[in-house]
Structures are given as structure tokens and as C-alpha cells.
N, C-alpha and C positions, 0 to 999 in steps of 0.2 A: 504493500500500500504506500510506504514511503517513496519507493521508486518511482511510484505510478504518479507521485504529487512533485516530485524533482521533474519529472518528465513532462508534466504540464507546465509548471513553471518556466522551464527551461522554452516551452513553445510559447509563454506565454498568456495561457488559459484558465491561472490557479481556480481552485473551484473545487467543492465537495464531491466527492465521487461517488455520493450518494443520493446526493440533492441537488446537487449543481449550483448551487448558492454563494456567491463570492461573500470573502471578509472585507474587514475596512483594507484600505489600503494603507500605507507604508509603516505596517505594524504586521504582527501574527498573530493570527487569532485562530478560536479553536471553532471547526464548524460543526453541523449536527451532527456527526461523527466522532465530535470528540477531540478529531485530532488536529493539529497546528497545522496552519495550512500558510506559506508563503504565495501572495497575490501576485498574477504575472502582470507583467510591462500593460496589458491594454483594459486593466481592470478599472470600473465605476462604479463606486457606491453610489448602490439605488435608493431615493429616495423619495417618497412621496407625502403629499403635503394637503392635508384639511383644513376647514379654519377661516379660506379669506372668500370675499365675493367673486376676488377675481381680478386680473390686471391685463395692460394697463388701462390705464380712462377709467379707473371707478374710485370713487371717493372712501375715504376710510384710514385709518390711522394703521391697521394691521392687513388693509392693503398698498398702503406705500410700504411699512416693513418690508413688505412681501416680494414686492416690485423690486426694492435695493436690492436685497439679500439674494436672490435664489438666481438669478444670473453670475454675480459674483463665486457662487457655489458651482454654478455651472464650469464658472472658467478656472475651479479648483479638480477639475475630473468629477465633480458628480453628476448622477444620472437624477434629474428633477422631474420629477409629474405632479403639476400644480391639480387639483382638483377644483372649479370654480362652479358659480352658480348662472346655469342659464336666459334668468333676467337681466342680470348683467356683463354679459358678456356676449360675443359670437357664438351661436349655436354648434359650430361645426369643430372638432381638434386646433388649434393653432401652438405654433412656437413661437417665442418672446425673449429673444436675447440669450437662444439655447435653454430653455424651459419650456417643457412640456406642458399643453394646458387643455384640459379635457372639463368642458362646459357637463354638469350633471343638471340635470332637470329637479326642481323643486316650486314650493308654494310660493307665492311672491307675497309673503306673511310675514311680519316682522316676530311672531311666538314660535311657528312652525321653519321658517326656513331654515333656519341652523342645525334644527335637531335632524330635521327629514333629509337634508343636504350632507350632513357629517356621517350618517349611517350608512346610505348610499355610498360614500366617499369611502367609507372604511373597509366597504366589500369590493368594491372594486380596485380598492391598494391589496385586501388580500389574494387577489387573482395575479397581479403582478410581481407578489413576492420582492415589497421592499427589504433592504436592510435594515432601511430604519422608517418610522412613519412619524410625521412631523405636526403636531397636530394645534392650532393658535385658537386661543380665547377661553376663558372659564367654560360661555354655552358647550361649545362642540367637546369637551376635555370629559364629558359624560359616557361618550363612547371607548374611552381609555381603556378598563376591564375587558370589552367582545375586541379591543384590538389585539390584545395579551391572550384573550382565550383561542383567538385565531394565528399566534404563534409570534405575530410579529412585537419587535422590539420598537417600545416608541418613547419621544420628546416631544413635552405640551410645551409651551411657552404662555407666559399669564399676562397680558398686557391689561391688566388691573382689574378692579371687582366692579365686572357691568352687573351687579347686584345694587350698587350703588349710584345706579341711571334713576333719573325722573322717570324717564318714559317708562320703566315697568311697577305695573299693580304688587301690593304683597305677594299673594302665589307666586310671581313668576319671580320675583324678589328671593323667594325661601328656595327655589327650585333653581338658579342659577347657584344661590351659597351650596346646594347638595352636589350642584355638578362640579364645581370649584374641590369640594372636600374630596369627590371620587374622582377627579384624574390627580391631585396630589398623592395620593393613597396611594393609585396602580401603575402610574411613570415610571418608565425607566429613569430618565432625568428629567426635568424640571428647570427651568429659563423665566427669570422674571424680567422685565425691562429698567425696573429701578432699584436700587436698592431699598426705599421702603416696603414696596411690594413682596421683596424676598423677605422684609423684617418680618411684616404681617401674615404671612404665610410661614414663616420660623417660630411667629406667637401662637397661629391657631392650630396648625397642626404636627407642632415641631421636626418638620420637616429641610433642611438646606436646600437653596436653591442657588444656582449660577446667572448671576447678576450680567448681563447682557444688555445693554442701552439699544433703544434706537438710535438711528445715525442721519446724517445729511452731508451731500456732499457740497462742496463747495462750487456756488455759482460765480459765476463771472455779468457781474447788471447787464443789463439791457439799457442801450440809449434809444433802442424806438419807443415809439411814443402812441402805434397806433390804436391799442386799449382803451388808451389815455384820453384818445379823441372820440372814440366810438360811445365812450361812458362819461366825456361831457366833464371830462378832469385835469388837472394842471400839477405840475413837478407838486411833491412834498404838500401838497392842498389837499391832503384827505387823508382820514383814519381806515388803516384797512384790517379788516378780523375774514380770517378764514375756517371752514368747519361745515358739518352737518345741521339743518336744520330740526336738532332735537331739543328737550327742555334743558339737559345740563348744558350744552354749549353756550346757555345766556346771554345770549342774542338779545332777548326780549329786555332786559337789560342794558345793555349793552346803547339799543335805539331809548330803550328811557333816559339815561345819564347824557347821549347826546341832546334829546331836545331840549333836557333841561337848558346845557348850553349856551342853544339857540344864536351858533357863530355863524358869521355871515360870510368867511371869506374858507371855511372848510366842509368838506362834506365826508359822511359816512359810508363806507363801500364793505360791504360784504358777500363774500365772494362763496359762494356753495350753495345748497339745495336740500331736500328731502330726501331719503329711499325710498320713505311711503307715506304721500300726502296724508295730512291727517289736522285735529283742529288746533293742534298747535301750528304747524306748519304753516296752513290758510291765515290763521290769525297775525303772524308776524310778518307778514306779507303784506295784507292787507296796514299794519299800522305803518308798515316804511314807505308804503304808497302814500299815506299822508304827510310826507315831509319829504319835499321835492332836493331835496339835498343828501337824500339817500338811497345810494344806487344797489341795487341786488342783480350780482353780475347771472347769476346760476351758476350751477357746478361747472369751472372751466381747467381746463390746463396747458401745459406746452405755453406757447410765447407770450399768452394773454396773460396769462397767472405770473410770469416771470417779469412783465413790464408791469405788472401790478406792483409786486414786492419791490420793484428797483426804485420805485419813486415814490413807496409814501411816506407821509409826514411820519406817523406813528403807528403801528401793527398794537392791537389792543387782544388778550386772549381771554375773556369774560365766564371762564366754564366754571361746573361746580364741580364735574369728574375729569379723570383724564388718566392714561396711564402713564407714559410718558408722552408730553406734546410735541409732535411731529411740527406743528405748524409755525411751534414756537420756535422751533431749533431752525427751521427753515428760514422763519422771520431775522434771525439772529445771523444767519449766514450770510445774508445778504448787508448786513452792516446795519438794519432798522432800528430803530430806538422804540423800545416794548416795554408794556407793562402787563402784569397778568396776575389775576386770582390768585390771593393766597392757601390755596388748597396743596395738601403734602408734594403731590406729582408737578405743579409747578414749581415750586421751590428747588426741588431737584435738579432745575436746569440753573439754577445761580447765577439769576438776575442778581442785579443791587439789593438791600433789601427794603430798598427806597419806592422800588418800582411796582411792588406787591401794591395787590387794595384786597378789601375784604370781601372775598363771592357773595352775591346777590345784596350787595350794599349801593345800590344806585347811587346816592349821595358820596359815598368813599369813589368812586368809579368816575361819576364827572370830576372832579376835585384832581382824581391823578390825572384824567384827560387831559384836562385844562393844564396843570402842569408842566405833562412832558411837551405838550404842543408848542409851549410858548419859549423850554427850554432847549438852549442851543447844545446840539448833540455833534460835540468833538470830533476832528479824525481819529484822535489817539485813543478817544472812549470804542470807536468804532473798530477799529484794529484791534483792542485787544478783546473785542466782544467776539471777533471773528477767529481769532486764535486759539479763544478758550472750545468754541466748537470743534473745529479742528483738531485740536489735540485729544477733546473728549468722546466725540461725539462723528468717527472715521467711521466708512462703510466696507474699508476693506480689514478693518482691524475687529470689526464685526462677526463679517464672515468669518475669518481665521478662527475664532474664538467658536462659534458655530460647528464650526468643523471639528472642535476639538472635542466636542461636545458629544457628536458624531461617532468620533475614534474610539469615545469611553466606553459609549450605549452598544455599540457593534462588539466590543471585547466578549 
């Protein structure tokens, strides 16, 4: 048997002589057989991946994750099969930057999509005999157990307690914390995005997790302008917040502190939309229609969203949840002068501690508005804001980290 795995090797094939199943690569590992198996020169760890709606073009905090990261893995030798969901995406297979992306059919149900979507997903990972299955968000982290019972080896990743959303009733409240406790419980390993999140999950079910950030990559502004004319805007003349139109993003907020206001030479631009209309969603629409100095771009991206960030006065982040803020990090790479909720998951990104206001404090909220808008924002404030991303908050230093993650869960 040893000869017979030197003689793969040596063609390059390694792989169980009983399962066919490859190890991680550039390690030894033992496969269902028990025995050590050295991975030949053309080996990819398979990996498949539940969790996100879907990329690119779909809004979502844990799908821009998704979007950085799994290309990046791609151009490390792995083999990625994103799982996504049919209403948002192309109905038919596509690839995305050497990722795999297989559109599943499900409810277009904000209770039902995830669960009906991630069960799907998990049998159709088991048909492909990942190495590892990669699985994001407390809802879907409920299938963790039938992934284990079905053989394969999996990593949830927590990107914070959506138990702790507006938008869900009690039930679904108690029934997120139940699926949060059952993929901690049956992981192989576990990835939180901040470090308080691994705290909170070391408090409730004394569990370690491997502290993993989201990341952004460093842009380069945009000097066109044509966003800017389309939406009726001028250099540094407008407050811009990005996000989903649900209740913890405080939005609704957000346009109350501006009208307070009531500035004549700024205007408010928020740039995102719904996943599923509903009467919060109608209703904050309807109030920014009545103050003509408030533009709602929709959900946009690519050059529009880039010539947004490159020129505005102030990026405001008004949420009451967040895992880690993607938007924030983004806001901050671009050199923007920000303020944001002092909720745990903001802080983490280490603003000043100047630039905090109090969640759903309208009054604290215009007050810092009014503030940072009038206050002049440094180059030197601005370099070193973009440095500290940089050095913390790298999407290749991410991957790598991912990957090692990987190597442990495949042992």
C-alpha cells in the first residue's frame, strides 16, 4: 500500500486508495484509511461554501466577505463551489474570478430562505465530497450536525448575533440563538470576525474561536464625477451612509438627525435598498421623499459607489447591529472622515473615540453630524486612517489565515 501511494505521488495523483479523496495540501495527512498520505504536485482542496446570497452585485456584509475571500483562495490552489441563492443571482452555473457558483432554488422569504437554501446546499456539497465545507452566518450554522452526520469536515464562520436584528419577532429571535449554540457545539472550527464576537461566544458556550476580520482592499478615488451629476451632487457637499434597508441599519435615524439640521448647502445620500420590501422599507422611502435634499441612490456598485465614496463630505454608519462593518472599513479606505454608533462591533474598527455617538440617539447623531461636517479633516488625519486599514484590515493576509484554518480542519 505504501508503494502504491509513493507511486501516485511520484505521478502526481496522491489520493486514498480507497476513497479517492485528497488531503490538505502541503502537509500529511491521514485519509479514510488511516494512512499518511503525501498530496501530488496537481492537488486542490475542495471546498464548498453555504451561507451567502450570492456574488457579485448582491448587497450584504457576508457577501462582500465572500466576494474578497474565495477568489483569493482560488489563486491559493483551492477548489471553491460557492452555493448561492436563485433570486439573486443568474439562474444558470457561472464562474467569478475562478469560483465556482451554482445558483440553488429557494423561497424569496426573509424566515424560510436561509434554512431551505443551506439544507439544499449541504446535500449537494455532500455529493461532491468537499474536504472541507465552509459554512457563514449563525441562521444556516443549524445544519452543522447533518453536515458531520454526512461525513464531511466543516468551518462556520459567525459574523455576529443576527438574533440581535430589529427585523426578527421573538420566535425567530430564540430560534437563531438555538442555531448559533448548534453549529458552535458541532464545528470542526469556528471563525468569528471580531474579537468581541469570539469573546461572546468564549462567554456563552466556552468555546475558542479564531478571530478572523473582514478586510478591504485599498482603493485608488475616483476623479469622475458622473454619479455626482446624475444625483444632483457636488465634491464633499453630502453625507453618505451605505447598507441594507432594514431597522438596525438606522437609517430612519439617520434622515431624522439630518432634518433636524435642516443645512442648506448639504445633502443626504444613501446608497442601498431592500431584499424584501416591507413596511419599514416603504416607510423610509416615503419620509426621504419629503426632503428634496435626500437622495436614495438604490442598491448600486462598481464606479457609481466608488465616485460616491471618493467625494463625500462625511460617511455616517447609524446601525444598532453589525458584525464587523464592511462599509465602515471601506468608508475609511478611501481616506473619508466617519462617524459611527457606538455599538461593540463598531468600536472594533478604532475610530477616535471622538467620533462615536450613541445608537438611536437622534439628538447625539445630528450634534456629531454637525460637527465632523464643519470640521476640517487633515491629510495627515487621513493617511494615517488609511494605514491603520491597511495594516489591519488586508484581504490577502485574510485568506492566508483562512487557509490555515483549512490545513487544521483537513488534519
Amino acid at each position: 500500500m505504501h508503494l502504491l501511494i509513493l507511486i501516485l505521488h511520484k505521478r502526481g495523483k496522491g489520493g486514498c486508495r480507497k476513497t479517492g479523496r485528497l488531503p490538505c495540501p502541503q502537509a500529511m495527512f491521514l485519509c479514510h484509511c488511516k494512512v499518511r498520505i503525501v498530496p501530488g504536485k496537481d492537488f486542490k482542496m475542495k471546498i464548498a461554501v453555504v451561507g451567502t446570497r450570492g456574488f457579485p452585485g448582491v448587497q450584504g456584509g457576508v457577501e462582500t466577505h465572500c466576494r474578497q475571500l474565495y477568489p483569493r483562495l482560488a489563486d491559493h490552489d483551492c477548489d471553491i463551489t460557492v452555493f448561492a441563492r436563485k433570486p439573486y443571482v443568474d439562474s444558470e452555473p457561472y464562474t467569478y474570478n475562478g469560483v465556482y457558483i451554482i445558483p440553488l432554488s429557494c423561497p424569496a422569504n426573509k424566515f424560510l430562505e436561509a434554512i431551505v437554501h443551506t439544507f439544499k446546499g449541504v446535500l449537494k456539497a455532500h455529493a461532491m465530497k468537499p474536504d472541507i465545507l465552509h459554512i457563514h452566518a449563525v441562521g444556516p450554522s443549524l445544519f452543522v450536525p447533518l453536515a458531520r452526520l454526512l461525513g464531511m469536515r466543516v468551518v462556520i464562520t459567525n459574523h455576529g448575533p443576527d438574533y440581535n436584528r430589529k427585523k426578527w419577532p421573538p420566535p425567530a429571535k430564540m430560534f437563531l440563538r438555538f442555531c448559533e449554540r448548534v453549529g458552535v457545539a458541532f464545528a470542526n472550527e469556528v471563525i468569528a470576525i471580531s474579537g468581541s464576537i469570539a469573546a461572546d461566544i468564549k462567554s456563552k458556550y466556552g468555546r475558542d474561536s479564531v478571530v478572523i476580520p473582514n478586510g478591504v482592499d485599498l482603493p485608488t478615488p475616483l476623479d469622475t464625477e458622473s454619479a455626482l451629476r446624475k444625483y444632483g451632487l457636488r465634491k464633499r457637499g453630502y453625507v453618505l451612509a451605505v447598507g441594507r434597508f432594514v431597522p438596525e441599519k438606522g437609517f430612519d435615524d439617520l434622515i431624522g438627525a439630518f432634518n433636524r439640521l435642516a443645512l442648506k448647502d448639504m445633502k443626504l445620500v444613501i446608497a442601498g435598498d431592500a431584499d424584501h420590501e416591507d413596511r419599514y422599507s416603504r416607510a423610509l422611502k416615503a419620509r426621504a421623499r419629503s426632503n428634496e435634499n435626500i437622495v436614495l441612490t438604490g442598491f448600486i456598485t462598481g464606479q457609481p459607489l466608488q465616485e460616491l465614496y471618493s467625494h463625500a463630505g462625511l460617511f455616517v454608519l447609524p446601525s444598532y447591529h453589525e458584525g464587523l462593518p464592511i462599509v465602515l472599513l471601506e468608508a475609511m479606505s478611501y481616506g473619508l472622515s466617519c462617524i459611527a454608533s457606538d455599538i461593540p462591533a463598531n468600536r472594533n474598527v478604532e475610530l477616535e473615540r471622538e467620533r462615536f455617538f450613541e445608537a438611536g440617539n437622534v439628538t447625539s447623531l445630528a450634534e456629531k453630524m454637525k460637527e465632523f461636517i464643519n470640521r476640517p479633516w487633515e491629510a495627515a488625519e487621513r493617511k494615517k486612517q488609511i494605514d491603520l486599514i491597511n495594516e489591519k484590515y488586508n484581504w490577502g493576509k485574510i485568506a492566508g489565515d483562512t487557509l490555515d484554518v483549512y490545513k487544521k480542519t483537513a488534519r
